[in-house]
N, C-alpha and C positions, 0 to 999 in steps of 0.2 A: 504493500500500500504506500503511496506518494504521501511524505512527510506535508505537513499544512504550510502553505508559501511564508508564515509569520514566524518559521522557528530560522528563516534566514536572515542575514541582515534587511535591513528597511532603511531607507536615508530617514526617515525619521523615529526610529527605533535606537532609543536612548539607556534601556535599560532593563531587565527581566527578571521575572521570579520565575520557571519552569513550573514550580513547586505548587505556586496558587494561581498559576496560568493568566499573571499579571505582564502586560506590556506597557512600559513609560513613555510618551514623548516629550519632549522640554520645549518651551520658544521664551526666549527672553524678547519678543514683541509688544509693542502697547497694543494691537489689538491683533487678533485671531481669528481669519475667516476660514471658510470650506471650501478649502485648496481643493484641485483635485489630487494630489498627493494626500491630504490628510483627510480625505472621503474614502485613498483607496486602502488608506490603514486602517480606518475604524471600521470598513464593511470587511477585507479581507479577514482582520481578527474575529470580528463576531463567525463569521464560517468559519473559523475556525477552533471557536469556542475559546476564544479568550478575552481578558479583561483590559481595554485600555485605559491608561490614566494620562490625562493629560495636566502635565506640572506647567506652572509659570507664575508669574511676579501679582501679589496685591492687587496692583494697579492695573493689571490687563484686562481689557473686555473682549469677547466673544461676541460673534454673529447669530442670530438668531440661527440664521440656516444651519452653522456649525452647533447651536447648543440641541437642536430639534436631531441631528443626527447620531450626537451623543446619547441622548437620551434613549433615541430606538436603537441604538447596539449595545446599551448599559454600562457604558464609558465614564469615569468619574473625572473629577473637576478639580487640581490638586493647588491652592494657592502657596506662595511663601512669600512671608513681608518681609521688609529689611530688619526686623529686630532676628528672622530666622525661623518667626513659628508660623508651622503652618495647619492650614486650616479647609475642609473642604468647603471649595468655593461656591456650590451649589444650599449647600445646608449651614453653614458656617459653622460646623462639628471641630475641634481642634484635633492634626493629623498627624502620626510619625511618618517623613517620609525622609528616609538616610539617603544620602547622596547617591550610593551605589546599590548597584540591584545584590543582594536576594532581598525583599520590602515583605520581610513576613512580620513587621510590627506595622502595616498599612492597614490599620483598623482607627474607628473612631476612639479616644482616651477619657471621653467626658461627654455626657448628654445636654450638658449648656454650650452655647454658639458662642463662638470668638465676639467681645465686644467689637470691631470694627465691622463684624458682618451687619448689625442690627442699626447700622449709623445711617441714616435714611438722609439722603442728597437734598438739599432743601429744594432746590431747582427742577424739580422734575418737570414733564412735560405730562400732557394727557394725550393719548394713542387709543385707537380704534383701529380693532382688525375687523372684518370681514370675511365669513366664509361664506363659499358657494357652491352648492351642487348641485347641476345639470345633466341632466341625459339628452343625448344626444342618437339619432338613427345612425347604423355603421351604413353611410352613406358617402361616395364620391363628396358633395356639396355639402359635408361637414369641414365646419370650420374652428378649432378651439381657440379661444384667447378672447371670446368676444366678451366676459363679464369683465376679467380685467382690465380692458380699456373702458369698460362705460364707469367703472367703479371709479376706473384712476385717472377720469376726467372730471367725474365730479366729486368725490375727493380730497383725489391728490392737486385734483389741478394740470392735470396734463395724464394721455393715456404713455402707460411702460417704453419707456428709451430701447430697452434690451432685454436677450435671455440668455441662458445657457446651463449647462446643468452644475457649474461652480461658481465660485466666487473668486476675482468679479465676473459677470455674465456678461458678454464682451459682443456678443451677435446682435446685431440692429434687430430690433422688433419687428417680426414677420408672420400674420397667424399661419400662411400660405404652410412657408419651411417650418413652423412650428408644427402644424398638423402632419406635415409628413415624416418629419421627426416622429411623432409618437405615433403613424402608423407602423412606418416601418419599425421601430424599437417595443411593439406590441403594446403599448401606454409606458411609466414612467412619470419620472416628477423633473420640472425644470423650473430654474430662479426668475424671476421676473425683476429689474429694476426701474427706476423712476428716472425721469430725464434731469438736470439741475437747475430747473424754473421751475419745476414743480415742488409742493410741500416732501418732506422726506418721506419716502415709501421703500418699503419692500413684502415680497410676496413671492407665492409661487402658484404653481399650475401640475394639478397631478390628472393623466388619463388614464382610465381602465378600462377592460372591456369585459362586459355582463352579461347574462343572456338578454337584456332589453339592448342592448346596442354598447356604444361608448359612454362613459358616466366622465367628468369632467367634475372635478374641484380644485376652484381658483381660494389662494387665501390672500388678500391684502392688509397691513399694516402700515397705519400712514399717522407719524405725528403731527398733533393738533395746535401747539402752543404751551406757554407754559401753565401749568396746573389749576395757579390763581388767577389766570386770568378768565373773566368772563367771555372772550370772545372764543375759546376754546371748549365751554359747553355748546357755544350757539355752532360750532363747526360739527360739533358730536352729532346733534339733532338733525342736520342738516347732512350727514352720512346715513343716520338711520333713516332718512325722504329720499335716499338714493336709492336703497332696498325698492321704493318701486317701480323703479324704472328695471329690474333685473325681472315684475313682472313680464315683460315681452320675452316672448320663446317659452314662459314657461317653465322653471325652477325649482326643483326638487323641495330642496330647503336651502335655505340663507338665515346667519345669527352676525350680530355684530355685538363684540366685545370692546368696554373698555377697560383700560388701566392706566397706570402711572410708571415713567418712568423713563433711564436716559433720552433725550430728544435724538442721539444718533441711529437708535433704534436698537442700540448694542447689549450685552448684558454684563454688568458687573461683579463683582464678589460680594454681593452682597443681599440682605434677605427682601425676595420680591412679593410686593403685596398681591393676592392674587385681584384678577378683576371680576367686572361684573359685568351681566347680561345687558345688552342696551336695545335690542330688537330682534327680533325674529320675523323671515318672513314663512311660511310655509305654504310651497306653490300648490298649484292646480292637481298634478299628479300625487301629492303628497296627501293631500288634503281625502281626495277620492281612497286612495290606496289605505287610511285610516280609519273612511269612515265620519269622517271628520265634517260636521255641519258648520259652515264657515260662518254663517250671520248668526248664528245661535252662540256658538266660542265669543266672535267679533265682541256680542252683548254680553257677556258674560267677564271678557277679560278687558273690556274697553279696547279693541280692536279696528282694525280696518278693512274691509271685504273689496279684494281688487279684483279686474279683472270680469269677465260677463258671467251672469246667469248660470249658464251651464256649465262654469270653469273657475270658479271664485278661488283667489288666493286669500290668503290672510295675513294683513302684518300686524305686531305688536310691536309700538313703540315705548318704550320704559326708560328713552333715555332724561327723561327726567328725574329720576331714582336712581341715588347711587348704592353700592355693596352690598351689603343683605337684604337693604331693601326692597332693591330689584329681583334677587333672588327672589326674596318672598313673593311677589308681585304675579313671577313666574312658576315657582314651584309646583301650582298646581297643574297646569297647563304642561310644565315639561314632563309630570309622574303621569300622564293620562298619555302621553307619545309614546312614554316606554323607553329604555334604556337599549332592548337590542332591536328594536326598528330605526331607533336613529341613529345606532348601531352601522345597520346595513344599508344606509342611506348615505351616511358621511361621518366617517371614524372622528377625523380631527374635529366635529362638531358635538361629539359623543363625549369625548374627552373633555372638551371645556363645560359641559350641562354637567357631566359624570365624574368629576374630578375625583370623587372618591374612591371610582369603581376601578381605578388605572395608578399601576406601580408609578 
């Protein structure tokens, strides 16, 4: 049997334990995106059933895309400050991590979080992401990309500059070559960027194919301003009136989240507040396939019935309520969808409704 590609050297393989099938990489970098180098170390280790840690400095931030990929291969987050202690940068857990590999004291030492993990940035910004799932017929005259230009014109303020499947996404925006991108590559996920007149965004676009055809989910995350400022709730609400325009074609489901936090869109070492619910929309196919009486819910949840007669969508806007209270707002409405229907409609939407029910 062929040894696994990770027990060779790696340009970015720093350091190993065999023993607890731990792999280290270091970057002394201020910030950390999803090379394709370090996409193809964290996907080759998880086939291979090991564990990557990725070490670096206090001060360094990570990309969304890179922290979302860690996460699905089960990659830890290893900081060290300049006094030497370190600390995991995901939980702010304090961490022994010895210079040199075998790391079989790479356990947490203590259930209280390093004080600098809990130091909350005054300046944070407010951010809304966006998700979207659509189906689409596996048709010639399919075209993917069309949410996230209507979303990241109105918005971000301009639809996506570029794609590609790392960072930075370097290919001029093209739904044309994007769709044939993911037909020939059988679906797949690819980065979306924003142009630099536009508000800061980033996002991505995953294709799959189902027995209904191609299913398409777009995520965008665009910050708003900063936190205090009033003109950055009036941008929030004004994302959640964008959910109707993703009425046309007909929308699976759609949920926009906000929260708080760096305006570069990055992530720090530090402890992230989680967000809260700010709209739903749930389309025409969604709505039938549940069961779902759209003007009866509409009254019931103070609602909005889009769409004709025979096809009603539903949105729910709540971005006037923020953190639990939006929860609450919506909790009944999200326990009556169900956990594995919206499941099998759109994972990444599942997860932020379900945060409990996910490692």
């Amino acid at each position: 049997m062929t040894e696994p590609r990770t027990t060779y050297p790696h340009p970015l393989l720093d350091a190993r334990d065999p023993r607890k099938g731990i792999l280290v990489t270091r970057s002394v970098a201020p910030s950390v995106h999803l090379s394709a180098g370090r996409a193809d170390f964290l996907v080759t280790a998880e086939r291979a059933d090991r564990r990557v840690v990725l070490v670096t400095g206090a001060e360094t931030v990570l990309s969304d895309h890179l922290v979302s990929l860690m996460r699905h291969t089960s990659a830890s987050w290893g900081v060290i400050d300049a006094h030497g202690d370190a600390r995991d940068g995901f939980t702010g857990l304090p961490l022994r991590i010895p210079e040199q590999a075998p790391l079989v004291d790479m356990l947490p030492s203590t259930t209280r979080p390093h004080p600098d993990h809990l130091r909350i940035d005054p300046e944070q910004s407010l951010r809304v992401t966006v998700i979207v799932s659509r189906r689409h017929r596996a048709s010639a005259e399919t075209l993917l990309g069309g949410d996230a230009e209507r979303l990241g014109t109105r918005i971000a303020g301009a639809p996506p500059a570029g794609w590609g499947l790392h960072e930075p996404a370097g290919l001029p925006w093209d739904r044309e070559l994007l769709t044939t991108f993911a037909r020939n590559a059988g679906g797949g996920r690819v980065i979306i960027t924003s142009p630099f007149e536009a508000r800061r965004s980033t996002g991505s676009i995953t294709a799959r194919r189902t027995r209904h055809g191609v299913e398409e989910i777009t995520q965008l995350t665009v910050e708003l301003g900063l936190e205090r400022a009033p003109y950055a709730y009036t941008r929030l609400r004004e994302a959640i009136k964008a959910l109707e325009s993703l009425d046309t074609g007909v929308p699976l489901f759609a949920a926009a989240f906000a929260d708080h936090g760096r305006a570069d869109l990055m992530r720090d070492a530090r402890a992230h507040v989680p967000g809260w619910p700010a709209g739903i929309l749930i389309g025409a196919p969604a709505t039938r396939a549940l069961g779902i009486d759209a003007r009866a819910v509409a009254k019931a949840y103070q609602g909005t019935v889009l769409g004709g007669r025979r096809t009603p969508s539903l949105l729910l806007d709540v971005s006037d309520t923020r953190g639990a209270d939006a929860w609450t707002r919506l909790r009944g409405l999200i326990d009556d969808l169900g956990h594995d229907r919206i499941s099998n409609a759109n994972p990444e939407l599942a997860r932020r409704l379900f945060p409990e029910g996910n490692a």
